[in-house]
Structure formats: C-alpha cells, structure tokens
C-alpha positions in Angstrom: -42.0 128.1 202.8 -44.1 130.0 204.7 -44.7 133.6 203.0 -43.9 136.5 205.5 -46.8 138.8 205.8 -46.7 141.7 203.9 -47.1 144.7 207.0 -43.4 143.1 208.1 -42.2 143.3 204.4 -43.3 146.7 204.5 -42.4 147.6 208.1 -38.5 146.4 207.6 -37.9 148.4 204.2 -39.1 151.8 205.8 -36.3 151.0 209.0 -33.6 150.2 206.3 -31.3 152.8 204.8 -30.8 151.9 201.1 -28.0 153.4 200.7 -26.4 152.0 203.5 -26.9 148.5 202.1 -25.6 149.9 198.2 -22.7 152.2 200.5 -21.3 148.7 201.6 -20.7 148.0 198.4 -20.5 150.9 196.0 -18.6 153.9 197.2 -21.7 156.8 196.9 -21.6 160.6 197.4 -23.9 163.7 196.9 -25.8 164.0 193.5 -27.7 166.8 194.0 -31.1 167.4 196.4 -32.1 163.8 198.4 -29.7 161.8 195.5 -26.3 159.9 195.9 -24.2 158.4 192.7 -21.6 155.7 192.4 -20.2 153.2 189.9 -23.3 150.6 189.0 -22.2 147.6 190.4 -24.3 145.6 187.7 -22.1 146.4 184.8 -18.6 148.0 183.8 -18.6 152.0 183.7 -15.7 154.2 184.1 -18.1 157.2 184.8 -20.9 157.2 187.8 -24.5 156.5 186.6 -26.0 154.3 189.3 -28.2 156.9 191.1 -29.6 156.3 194.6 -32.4 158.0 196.6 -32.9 156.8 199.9 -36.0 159.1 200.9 -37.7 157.2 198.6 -36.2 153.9 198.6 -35.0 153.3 195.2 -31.9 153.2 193.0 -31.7 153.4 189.4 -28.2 152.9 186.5 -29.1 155.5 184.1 -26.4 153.5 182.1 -27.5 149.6 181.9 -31.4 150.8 183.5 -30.9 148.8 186.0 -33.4 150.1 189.1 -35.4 148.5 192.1 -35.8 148.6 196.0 -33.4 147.1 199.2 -34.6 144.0 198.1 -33.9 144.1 194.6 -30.7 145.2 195.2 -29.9 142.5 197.5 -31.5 139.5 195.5 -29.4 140.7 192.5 -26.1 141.4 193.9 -26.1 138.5 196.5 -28.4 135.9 194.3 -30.6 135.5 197.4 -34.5 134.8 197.3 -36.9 137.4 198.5 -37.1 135.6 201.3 -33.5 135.7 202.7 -33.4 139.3 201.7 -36.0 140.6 203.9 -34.8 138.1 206.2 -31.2 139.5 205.9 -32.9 143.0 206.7 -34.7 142.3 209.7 -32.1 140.6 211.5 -30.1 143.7 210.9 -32.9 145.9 212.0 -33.5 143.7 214.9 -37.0 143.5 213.3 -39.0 139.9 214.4 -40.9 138.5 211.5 -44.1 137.8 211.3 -45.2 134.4 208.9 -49.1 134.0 207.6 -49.7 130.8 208.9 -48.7 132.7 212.8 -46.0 130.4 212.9 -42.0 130.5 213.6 -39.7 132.0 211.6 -38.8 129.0 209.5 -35.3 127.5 208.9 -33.8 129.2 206.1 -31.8 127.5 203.1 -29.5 128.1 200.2 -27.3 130.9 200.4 -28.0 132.3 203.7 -26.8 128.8 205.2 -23.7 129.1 203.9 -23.3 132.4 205.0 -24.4 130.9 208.6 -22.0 127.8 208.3 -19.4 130.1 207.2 -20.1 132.2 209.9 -19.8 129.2 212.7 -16.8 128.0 211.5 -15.0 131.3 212.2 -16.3 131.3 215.5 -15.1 127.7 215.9 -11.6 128.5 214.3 -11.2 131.4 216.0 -11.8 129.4 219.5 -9.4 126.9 218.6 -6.4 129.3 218.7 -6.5 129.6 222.3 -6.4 126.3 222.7 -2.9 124.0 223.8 -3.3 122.7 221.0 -2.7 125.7 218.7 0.7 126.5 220.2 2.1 126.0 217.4 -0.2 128.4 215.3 0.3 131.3 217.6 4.3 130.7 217.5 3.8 131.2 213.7 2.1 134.8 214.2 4.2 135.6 217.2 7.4 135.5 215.0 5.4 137.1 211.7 5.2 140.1 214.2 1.5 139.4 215.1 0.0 139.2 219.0 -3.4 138.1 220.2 -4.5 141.6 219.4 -3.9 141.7 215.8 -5.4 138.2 215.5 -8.3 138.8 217.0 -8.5 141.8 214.3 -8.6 140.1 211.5 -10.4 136.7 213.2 -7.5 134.9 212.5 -8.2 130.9 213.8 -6.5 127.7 214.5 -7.9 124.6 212.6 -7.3 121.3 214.6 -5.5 118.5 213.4 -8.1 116.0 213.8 -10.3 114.9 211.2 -13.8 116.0 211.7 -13.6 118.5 215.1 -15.1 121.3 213.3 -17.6 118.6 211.5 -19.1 117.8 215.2 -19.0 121.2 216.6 -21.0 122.5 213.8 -23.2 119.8 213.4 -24.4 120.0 217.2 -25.5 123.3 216.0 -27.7 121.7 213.4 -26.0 122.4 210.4 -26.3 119.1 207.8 -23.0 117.8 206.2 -24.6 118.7 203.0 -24.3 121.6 203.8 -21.3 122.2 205.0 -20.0 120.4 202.0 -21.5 123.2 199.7 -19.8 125.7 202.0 -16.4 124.3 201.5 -16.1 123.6 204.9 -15.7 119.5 204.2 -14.2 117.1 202.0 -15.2 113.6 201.5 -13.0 110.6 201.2 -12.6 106.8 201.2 -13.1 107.5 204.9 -15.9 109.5 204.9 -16.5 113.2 205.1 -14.0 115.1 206.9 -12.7 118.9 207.9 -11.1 120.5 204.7 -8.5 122.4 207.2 -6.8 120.4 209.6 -3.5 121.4 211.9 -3.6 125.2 209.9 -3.8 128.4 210.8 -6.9 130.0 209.5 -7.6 133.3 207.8 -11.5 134.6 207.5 -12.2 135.3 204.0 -14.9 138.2 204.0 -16.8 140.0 201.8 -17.1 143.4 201.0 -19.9 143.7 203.5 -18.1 142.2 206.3 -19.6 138.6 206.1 -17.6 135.5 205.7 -17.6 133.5 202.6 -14.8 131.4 203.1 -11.0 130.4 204.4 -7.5 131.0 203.9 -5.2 128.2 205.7 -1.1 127.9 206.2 -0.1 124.2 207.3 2.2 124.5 210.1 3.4 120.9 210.1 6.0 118.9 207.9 3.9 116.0 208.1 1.1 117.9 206.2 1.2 116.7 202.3 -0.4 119.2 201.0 -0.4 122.4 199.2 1.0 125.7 201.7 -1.8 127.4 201.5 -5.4 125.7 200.9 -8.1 127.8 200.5 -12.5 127.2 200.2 -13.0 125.9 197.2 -15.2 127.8 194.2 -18.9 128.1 196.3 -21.8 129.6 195.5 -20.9 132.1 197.2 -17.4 132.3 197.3 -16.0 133.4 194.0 -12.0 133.8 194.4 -11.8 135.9 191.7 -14.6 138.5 192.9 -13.2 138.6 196.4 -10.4 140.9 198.0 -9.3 140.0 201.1 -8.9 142.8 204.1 -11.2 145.1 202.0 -13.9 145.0 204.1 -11.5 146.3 206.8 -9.7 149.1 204.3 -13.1 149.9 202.3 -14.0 152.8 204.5 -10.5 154.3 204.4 -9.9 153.6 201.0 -13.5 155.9 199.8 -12.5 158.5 202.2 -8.7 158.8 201.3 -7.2 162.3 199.8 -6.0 160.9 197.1 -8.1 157.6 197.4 -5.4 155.0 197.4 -5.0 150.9 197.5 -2.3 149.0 198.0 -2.5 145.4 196.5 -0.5 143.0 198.7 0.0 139.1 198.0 -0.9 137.9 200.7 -2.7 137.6 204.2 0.2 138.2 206.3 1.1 140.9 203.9 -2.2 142.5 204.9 -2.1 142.2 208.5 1.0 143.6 208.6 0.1 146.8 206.4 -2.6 147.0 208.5 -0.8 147.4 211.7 1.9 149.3 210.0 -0.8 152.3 209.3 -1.4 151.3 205.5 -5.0 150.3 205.9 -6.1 150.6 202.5 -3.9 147.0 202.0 -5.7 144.1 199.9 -4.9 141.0 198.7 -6.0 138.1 196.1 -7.3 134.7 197.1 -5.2 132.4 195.5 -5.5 133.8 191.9 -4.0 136.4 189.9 -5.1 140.3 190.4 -7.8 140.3 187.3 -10.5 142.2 185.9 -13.1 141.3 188.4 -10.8 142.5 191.4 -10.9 145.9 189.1 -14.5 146.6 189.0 -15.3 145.2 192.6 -12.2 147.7 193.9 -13.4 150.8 191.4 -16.7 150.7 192.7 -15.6 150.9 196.3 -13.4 153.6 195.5 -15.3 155.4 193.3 -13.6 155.6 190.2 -14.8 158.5 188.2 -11.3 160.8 188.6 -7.9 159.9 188.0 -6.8 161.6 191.7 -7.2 158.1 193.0 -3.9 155.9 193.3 -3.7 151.9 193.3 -0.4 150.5 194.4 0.7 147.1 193.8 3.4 145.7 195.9 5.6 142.9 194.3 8.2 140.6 195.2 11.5 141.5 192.9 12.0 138.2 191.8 11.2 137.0 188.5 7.4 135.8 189.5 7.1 139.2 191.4 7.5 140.8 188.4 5.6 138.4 186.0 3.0 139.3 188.4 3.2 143.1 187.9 3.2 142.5 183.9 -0.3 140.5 184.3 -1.8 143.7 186.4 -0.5 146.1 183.9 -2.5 144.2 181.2 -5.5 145.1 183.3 -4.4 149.1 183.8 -6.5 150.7 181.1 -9.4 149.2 183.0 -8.7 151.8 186.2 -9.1 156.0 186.3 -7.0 155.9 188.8 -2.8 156.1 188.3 -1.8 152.9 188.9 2.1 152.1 190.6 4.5 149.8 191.5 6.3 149.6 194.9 9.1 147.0 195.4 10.8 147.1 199.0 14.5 147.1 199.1 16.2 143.7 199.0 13.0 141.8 197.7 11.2 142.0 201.3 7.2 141.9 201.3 5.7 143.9 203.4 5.1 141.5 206.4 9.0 140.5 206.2 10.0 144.7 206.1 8.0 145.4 209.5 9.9 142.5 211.1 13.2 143.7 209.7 12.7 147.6 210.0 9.7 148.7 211.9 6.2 150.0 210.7 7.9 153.3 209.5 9.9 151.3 206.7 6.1 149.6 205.3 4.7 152.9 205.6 7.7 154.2 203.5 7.2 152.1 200.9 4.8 153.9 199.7 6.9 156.8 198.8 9.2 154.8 196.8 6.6 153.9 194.4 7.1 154.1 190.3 4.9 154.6 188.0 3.8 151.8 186.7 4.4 152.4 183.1 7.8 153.4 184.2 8.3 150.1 186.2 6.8 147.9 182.8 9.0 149.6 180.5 12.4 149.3 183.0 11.6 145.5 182.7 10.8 145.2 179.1 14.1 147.0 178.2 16.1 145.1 181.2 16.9 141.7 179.0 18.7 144.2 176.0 22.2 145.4 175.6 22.0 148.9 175.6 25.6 149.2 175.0 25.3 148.2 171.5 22.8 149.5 168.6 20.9 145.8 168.0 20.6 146.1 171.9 19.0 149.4 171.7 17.2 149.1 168.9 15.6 145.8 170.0 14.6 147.7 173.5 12.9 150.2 171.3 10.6 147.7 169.4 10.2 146.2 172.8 9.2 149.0 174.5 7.4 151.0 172.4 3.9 148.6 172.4 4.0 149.8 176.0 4.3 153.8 175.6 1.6 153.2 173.2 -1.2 152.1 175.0 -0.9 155.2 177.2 -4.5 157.1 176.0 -3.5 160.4 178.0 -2.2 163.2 174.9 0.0 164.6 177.5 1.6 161.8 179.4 2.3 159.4 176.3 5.0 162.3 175.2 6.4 162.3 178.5 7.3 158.8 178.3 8.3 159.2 175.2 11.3 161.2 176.3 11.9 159.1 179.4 12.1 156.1 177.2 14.6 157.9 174.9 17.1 158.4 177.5 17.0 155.0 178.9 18.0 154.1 175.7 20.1 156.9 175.4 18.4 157.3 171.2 16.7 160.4 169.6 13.3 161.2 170.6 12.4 161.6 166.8 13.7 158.0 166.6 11.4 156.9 169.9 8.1 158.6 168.9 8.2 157.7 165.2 8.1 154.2 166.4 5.6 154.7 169.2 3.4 155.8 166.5 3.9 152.9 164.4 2.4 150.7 167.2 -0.4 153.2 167.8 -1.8 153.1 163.7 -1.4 149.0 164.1 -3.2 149.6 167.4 -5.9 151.0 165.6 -6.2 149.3 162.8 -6.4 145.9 165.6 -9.7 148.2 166.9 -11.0 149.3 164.0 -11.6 146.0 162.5 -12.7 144.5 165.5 -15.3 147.3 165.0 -16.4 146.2 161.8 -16.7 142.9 163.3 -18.9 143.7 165.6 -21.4 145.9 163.7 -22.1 143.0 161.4 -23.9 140.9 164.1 -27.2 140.0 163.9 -29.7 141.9 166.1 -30.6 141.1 169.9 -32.8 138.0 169.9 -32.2 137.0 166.0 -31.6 133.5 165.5 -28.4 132.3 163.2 -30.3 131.0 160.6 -33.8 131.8 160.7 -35.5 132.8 157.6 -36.1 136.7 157.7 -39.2 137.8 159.5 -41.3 140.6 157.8 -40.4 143.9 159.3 -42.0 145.3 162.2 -42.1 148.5 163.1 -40.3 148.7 166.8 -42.0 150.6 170.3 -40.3 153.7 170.9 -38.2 153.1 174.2 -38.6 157.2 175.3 -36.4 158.5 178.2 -35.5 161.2 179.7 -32.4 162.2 177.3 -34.9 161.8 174.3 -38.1 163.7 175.5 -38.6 167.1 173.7 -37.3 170.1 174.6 -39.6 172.3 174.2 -43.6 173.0 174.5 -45.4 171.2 177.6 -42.0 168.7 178.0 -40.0 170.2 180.5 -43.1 171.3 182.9 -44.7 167.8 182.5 -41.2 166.5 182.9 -40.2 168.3 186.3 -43.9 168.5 187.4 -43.7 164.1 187.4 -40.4 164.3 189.0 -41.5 166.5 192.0 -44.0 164.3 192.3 -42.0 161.1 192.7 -39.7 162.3 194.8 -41.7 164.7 197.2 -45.3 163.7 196.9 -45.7 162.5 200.5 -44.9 166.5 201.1 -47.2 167.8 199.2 -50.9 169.0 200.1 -52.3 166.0 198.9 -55.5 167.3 197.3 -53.3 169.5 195.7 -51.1 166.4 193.6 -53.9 164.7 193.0 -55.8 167.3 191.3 -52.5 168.1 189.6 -52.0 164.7 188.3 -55.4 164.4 187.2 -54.5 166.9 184.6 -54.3 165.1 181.3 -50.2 165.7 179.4 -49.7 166.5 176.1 -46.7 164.1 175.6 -48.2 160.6 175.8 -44.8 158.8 177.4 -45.1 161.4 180.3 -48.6 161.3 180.6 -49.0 157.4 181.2 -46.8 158.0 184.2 -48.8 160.5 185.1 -52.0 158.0 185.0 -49.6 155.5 187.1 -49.3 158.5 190.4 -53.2 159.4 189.9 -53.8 156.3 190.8 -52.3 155.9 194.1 -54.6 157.0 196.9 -52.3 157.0 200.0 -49.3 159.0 199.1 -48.2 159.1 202.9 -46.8 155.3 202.7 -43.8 154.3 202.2 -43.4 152.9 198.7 -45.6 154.3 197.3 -43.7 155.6 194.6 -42.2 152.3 193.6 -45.6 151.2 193.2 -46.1 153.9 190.9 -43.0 153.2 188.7 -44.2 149.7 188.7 -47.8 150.7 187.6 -46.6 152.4 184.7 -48.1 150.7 181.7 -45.0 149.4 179.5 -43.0 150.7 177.1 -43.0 153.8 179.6 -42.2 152.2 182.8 -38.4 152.2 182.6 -38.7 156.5 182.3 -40.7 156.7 185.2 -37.9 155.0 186.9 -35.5 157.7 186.1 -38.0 160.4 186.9 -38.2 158.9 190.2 -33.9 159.1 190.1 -33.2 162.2 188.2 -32.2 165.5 189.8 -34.8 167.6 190.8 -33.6 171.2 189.9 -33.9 172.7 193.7 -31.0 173.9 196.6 -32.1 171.7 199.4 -35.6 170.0 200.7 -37.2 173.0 201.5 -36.5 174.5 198.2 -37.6 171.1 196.3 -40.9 171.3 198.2 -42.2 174.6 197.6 -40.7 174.3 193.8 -43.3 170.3 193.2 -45.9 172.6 195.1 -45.4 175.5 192.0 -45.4 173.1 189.4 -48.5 171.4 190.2 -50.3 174.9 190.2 -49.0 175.5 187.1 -50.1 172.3 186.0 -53.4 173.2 187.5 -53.4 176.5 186.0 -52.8 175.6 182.2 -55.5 172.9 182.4 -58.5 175.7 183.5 -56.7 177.8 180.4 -57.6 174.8 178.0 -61.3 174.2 180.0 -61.7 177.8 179.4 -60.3 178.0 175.7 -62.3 174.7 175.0 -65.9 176.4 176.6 -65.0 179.9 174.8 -65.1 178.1 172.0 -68.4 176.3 172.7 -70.4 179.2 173.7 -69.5 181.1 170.0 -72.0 178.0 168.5 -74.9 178.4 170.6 -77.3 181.2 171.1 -76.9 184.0 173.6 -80.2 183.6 175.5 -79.9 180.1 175.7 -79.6 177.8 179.1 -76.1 176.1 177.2 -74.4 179.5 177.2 -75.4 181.1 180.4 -74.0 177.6 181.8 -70.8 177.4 180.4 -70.7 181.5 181.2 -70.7 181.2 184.7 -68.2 178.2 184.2 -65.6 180.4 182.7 -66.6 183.2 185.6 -65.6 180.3 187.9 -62.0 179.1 186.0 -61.3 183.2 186.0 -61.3 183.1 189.9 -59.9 180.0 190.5 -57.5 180.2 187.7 -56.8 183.7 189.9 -56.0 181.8 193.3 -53.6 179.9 192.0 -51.4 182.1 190.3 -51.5 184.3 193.3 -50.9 181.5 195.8 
C-alpha cells in the first residue's frame, strides 16, 4: 500500500483534538493546567488515571503506562492499521491525503471496509422503509408508538424480503461479497450467498462513537422460520458483548447528568421509547446478558470515580425478568455508582407503559426505583415461609450471603436491620450471621491470595531449569524519584519543558537543558529535549519521549502527563521560564565552584589563573542577570 507522505501525517494530527477522539469514548474532565483525566479504557480501574493533554497531543495511564498519540489511540482501541487511522482522521478533518508515489488515495481494507459496508447497508435499510413494500414494518412502529420521526432518529430500516436486494445494491457500490460476508451482512447457502435480513425491521447497531458495526432485526411475517430477533453475527468488529445499544445517543447526557445516571433497558424498542419519553440516558444489550464488559465500556463513559452516579436496570417481573436482575447483581461490585432496580407496575417494559400511560408514566419509573440490594434480597427471601421459624430461618441463611457482599461499613448495617424486619427476627440474630458469611468470604479471598503469590514470575517458563540470577534495571518513575536535593527542580524543570517548550524563549530551554542533572533517570530525558532543534512543531515532544534512551523512556511519558504545579497557562509559562534560570543559575554555581577550585592549584601570576579569573568575573555577572530577570 502506498505509504502517505509524512507532511499529511503531520498536518492531520495538529487539526485533530485528542481529546475529542478519547472524549467519544472515555468521559474526561479538568486535571489541572492544559490536562484532562478519565477511566483508562485499556484496563479495569475504579479510580481515574488515564491522563490526557491535548496541547501537546498525548495521553498517558499512570496505572497500566499505557501512553501514545491520536493515532495510537486509535490503532489500539479500534485494531486499525496506521493507515486507516490517519485515514479515519483526515476524512473527519476534511483533510485530502497526499500518497508518495503522487498517486490516489488507495482503496482501503480490513476494518475500515466493514465500517463502510456497515455504513451502506444502513443507508440501504433505512431507504427501504419508505418503500410499499415496508408497510408492514412501519405498521409495526406505528402501533409500538413510533412515527417517521422517531425512526429516522434512531435510523431504524426495513430489510426486504428478497434474497439478495441489499447484496446487489451494495455490490454496485463495489463492495466484494467477501466482504460483506465478514461484516455480517450475508450468509451463504446451498443457494449461494444471500442477505442475512430479509422481510425485518432493522435496528443500526452503533458504537460508542457513533459508527455502525452491525444490526438488530424483528421478523414481521409468520412465514419467517426463524429466530424473533436476528442480530450481526460476532465480527471483527462487532463484539455483542462490548457494545451497548442507544449509547451513542445517551453518552453525552449520561457524562453530563447531576447525578450521572443509566438506565439499562432490554431491548430496542425499550430504548426508543425511553428516548422519546425524556429518559435519554436508556441502553440496551445486544442479544446477550448485561456483563462485565458492558460495565467497564459504560464506567468509562460515565466516569466512574464517585458513587453520586446511579445505574438503573429495568426488568420484566416475571421470573426471567428477575433471573436477569440476579445476573447484573453479580456484576454490582464492579460499579462506583449505586446501582437499582425499576420494575413498572403490572410487568409492562418501558415501550408497552408509554403506549398504555403516556411518556409521564416511563419517566416515573424512575422514581419507583429500589435499591438493588433491597430488590436481590426481597427475591432471595420470596420462596420462604416467613410464617414459620424453618421459613425464617432458612430466609436468613439465604439472604445473608447477600448483605454480606455490601463493602460500604455504613450501609452493610443498614441492611442489616432492613433484613431483620422482613424477617420479623432480632438484629443480634441477623448480623451474627451476616458475619459468618463475611469471615468465610474472606477466608475464599485470602487463599485465593496465597494462590496467586506463588506463581512463577512474568516470562518464567513452567519447567525450565533455574537461570542464574540477574540483577534487574531499575524501572524509575515519578512516584519513586527522590524527594529531596536536585529531584524536584530537575523534575518540574523537565515537565515545563514538555508541556510548554514551544513557549519558551527557545535559546533560553536549550541552554537550560544543556545543563547536565544530577539524577541520571531525569537527566537522560533531559539529553532526549536537548536534542530537538525545532521546538515550534507539533510533536515534538512525543519525539522527545520517544528518544529517551530505555529504561527511562516510560518516565518521560509521565513527565510529559503529570501536573505541572501552575494556576492557568500564563502562570505555567512564566513558572518553565523560572525553572530553567534556575537551572541555568546552579550550573554557573558548579562552573564557578569547579574553576575556584582550579585556580587554588596554579600560581597567581600565571596565564591559567588570570584565565579562569576573568571566567568567574563573567559567571558573577551573568549568574547576576539571571537571578534578577
């Protein structure tokens, strides 16, 4: 493929916002001066450490270390090629790329054709629904409560009955039935390949950043044998148990909700109508149960580091309704936020309550939420007999696993005492038992624990004879550089440099960073900015982190992210200017300590020491100017 030149590579990073491409997935605010924090989307944390600092282009976890540029970001999250990335980008710019052999952009592959087919197929569905055909799809969202309006909100479509009509339309647009048989968008049989969704109606399945990945589709006629609802099969890049539908519709209102709330629906009609109803923080599954991938995709949108947020699950009060609600409660723990149950009166989902009672009845919902601790526990001690003591005593045993899993020292007693007068016993009674479940609890942990601390190191083999000892490269960052002596003004000095260089008088830096450091981790990132000669282009600090000689290269990183002690920009200017005098400063002190001690070894008269005197008359003056500048 051809490679795109590197000016356009350049040119389309400095027109994108980072953190609006991180922001569509990972719900960021303020971190200090020029710095924004959020849940790292590349592993599981419960507090913020993913840092990201759009003046310069870069994001960094100070959790997993994870760190790199737009495209980074992109190729990681997305599994893209450098390629489609910076492709990605520059249509979104509106940016034309430019190729080395002064070609055409070339036809792209992999991922971002799927994204494209994907994309088609919408359009095609979405068509279809205005067609005579699809009278029978529109009936079904007429009486669901739903008018053109609403449809064309959510994109919903209208999948002919015939076997291949989306097949031609796309491929007249030149996509290959290979590949719209890796999208999901085909099947093939004994009569050759044909559309997967035929005679449905047809929901877009997007992702958090808007773009379809795949379909949701209802069969509307008794002659169609299969299942009620067919969805895209597992793609590369649809993954039903990463994806949400309707959150990339309710992310924004979700991360700016006081409390931040979500309200897990079962299905799409469920969504729609949530939607319409004024609940527009409503999500649903994909055909699978609400698991731990839903948790972390949904607690880095809202930004999970409190526990003001609020997650509402909605269930049918039947018995697989409430099987349902047991499964997400096994996932709870994983969540900051207070998590709820709301089950409308009479069993009605959402969709079927705004037909029945209006958009004011959905919206009410809402308020009639439980706990859901208090909802698990109701259902746990539901099957028993209260009325006798085996009854209440087997409610207790049954119950009291529940009550202790609650980590929260003040709320655990709480439901102590609301569990004791469900079952009408004596809270001494209750919480002695509780307690028993909590030391077994414990004991489960602990010797997990024990388990775990005897494997074998990273990268040891089972088995493998063992290899002589080596003594290991000190991994130094920021939480274990010293405290004290030159560490905190090399420290600050490198991190006003990172992150406000292109500021700075640049004579100024560079003579600053030419000052050799006294710790050596530090000073070989140091080295690394020195040797940068244009300061003024964007980038350039990346390519300083990356020119840091390893093991060090990782704490220039988060000296690039950290937050510089300052107020605002103006404040973090003038305070990189002040450290790079000082740095300035102390190295004439050591010239001039270093030549005071010279001059004591040769004799007064001589050429050596009149030399070195009028260099130390020179480091007194200019020493001077810079302490009073």
């Amino acid at each position: 493929m051809p490679r795109i030149l590197q000016a356009d590579v350049d040119e389309v990073k400095s027109r994108t916002n980072i953190a609006d491409i991180v922001g569509e997935r990972v719900s960021l605010k303020s971190a200090g001066v020029g710095s924004m924090k959020g849940l790292c989307p590349f592993h599981d944390e419960k507090s913020p450490s993913f840092h990201v600092r759009p003046q310069v282009g870069y994001y960094h976890c100070f959790g997993c270390g994870a760190s790199g540029d737009v495209y980074s970001f992109l190729r990681e999250m997305d599994h893209v090629s450098f390629t489609e990335a910076v492709e990605r980008l520059a249509a979104r710019v509106g940016y034309t790329l430019h190729y080395e052999d002064g070609g055409p952009a070339p036809e792209t592959s992999g991922r971002s054709r799927l994204y494209a087919a994907n994309t088609a197929a919408a359009e095609f569905f979405r068509g279809q629904l205005l067609s005579p055909e699809a009278e029978s799809a529109r009936a079904f969202l007429g009486q669901r409560g739903f008018d053109a309006g609403a449809a064309a909100h959510f994109g919903v479509g209208y999948a002919p009955r015939g076997w291949d009509g989306m097949l031609k339309a796309l491929s007249a647009q030149g996509f290959t039935r290979d590949e719209l048989t890796a999208a999901g968008l085909v099947s093939a049989g004994q009569r050759g390949v044909y559309d997967r969704f035929r005679g449905r109606v047809v929901w877009p399945i997007r992702d958090v950043t808007g773009q379809t990945i795949g379909f949701g589709a209802r069969k509307l006629y008794d002659d169609d044998q299969g299942p009620k609802y067919l969805n895209t099969p597992e793609t590369p890049i649809y993954k039903k148990a990463q994806v949400l539908y309707g959150l990339d519709l309710a992310k924004r209102d979700i991360s700016r909700g006081d409390p931040k709330r979500v309200v897990v629906v079962e299905g799409y009609t469920d969504v729609m109508a949530c939607h319409l109803a004024g609940v527009t923080t409503a999500i649903a599954t994909c055909g699978t149960a609400f698991g731990a991938e839903h948790i972390k995709l949904l607690r880095r949108v809202m930004g999970d580091d409190s526990a003001a947020g609020e997650v509402v699950f909605t269930f049918d009060g039947d018995e697989a309704g409430q099987k349902a609600a047991l499964r997400a409660f096994t996932e709870d723990d994983r969540f900051n936020a207070q998590t709820f149950v709301a089950v409308a009166p009479d069993g009605l989902d959402p969709c079927d309550l705004r037909l029945q009672r209006g958009d004011q009845a959905v919206r009410g919902l809402m308020s009639a939420k439980v706990p859901m601790f208090e909802f698990v526990i109701d259902r746990k001690i539901a099957s028993f007999d209260l009325g006798t003591a085996e009854g209440r005593v087997g409610a207790l045993r049954a119950a009291a696993p529940i009550v202790a899993e609650i980590r929260d020292v003040l709320l655990r007693p709480e439901y102590e005492r609301i569990l004791a007068r469900r079952l009408g016993m004596d809270p001494t009674d209750v919480h002695a038992e509780v307690r028993r479940h909590e030391r077994q609890r414990r004991q489960g942990g602990s010797g997990a624990h024990e388990q775990r601390s005897t494997a074998p190191a990273a990268g040891a083999r089972p088995g493998a004879p063992d290899a002589p000892a080596s003594v290991p490269v000190p991994v130094m960052t920021l939480a274990t550089l010293p405290r004290t002596g030159d560490a905190p003004l090399e420290r600050d000095a490198l991190m006003g440099a990172l992150q406000y260089g292109h500021q700075l008088d640049a004579e100024l830096l560079q003579r600053a960073m030419t000052m050799p450091f006294a710790v050596p981790a530090l000073d070989a990132v140091r080295e690394a900015i020195a040797q940068i000669s244009d300061r003024q282009r964007p980038g350039w600090a990346l390519q300083a982190v990356d020119a840091v000689r390893e093991p060090y290269r990782g704490l220039g990183g988060e000296l690039l992210m950290a937050a510089f002690p300052a107020r605002d920009e103006q404040g973090a200017r003038a305070s990189a200017t002040d450290l790079c005098r000082r740095l300035i400063v102390r190295g004439l002190e050591r010239e001039k300590h270093e030549l005071l001690g010279a001059i004591q070894r040769l004799p007064a008269d001589s050429d050596g020491a009149r030399s070195i005197a009028r260099r130390i008359v020179e480091i007194d003056a200019e020493r001077q100017r810079f302490i009073e500048n």
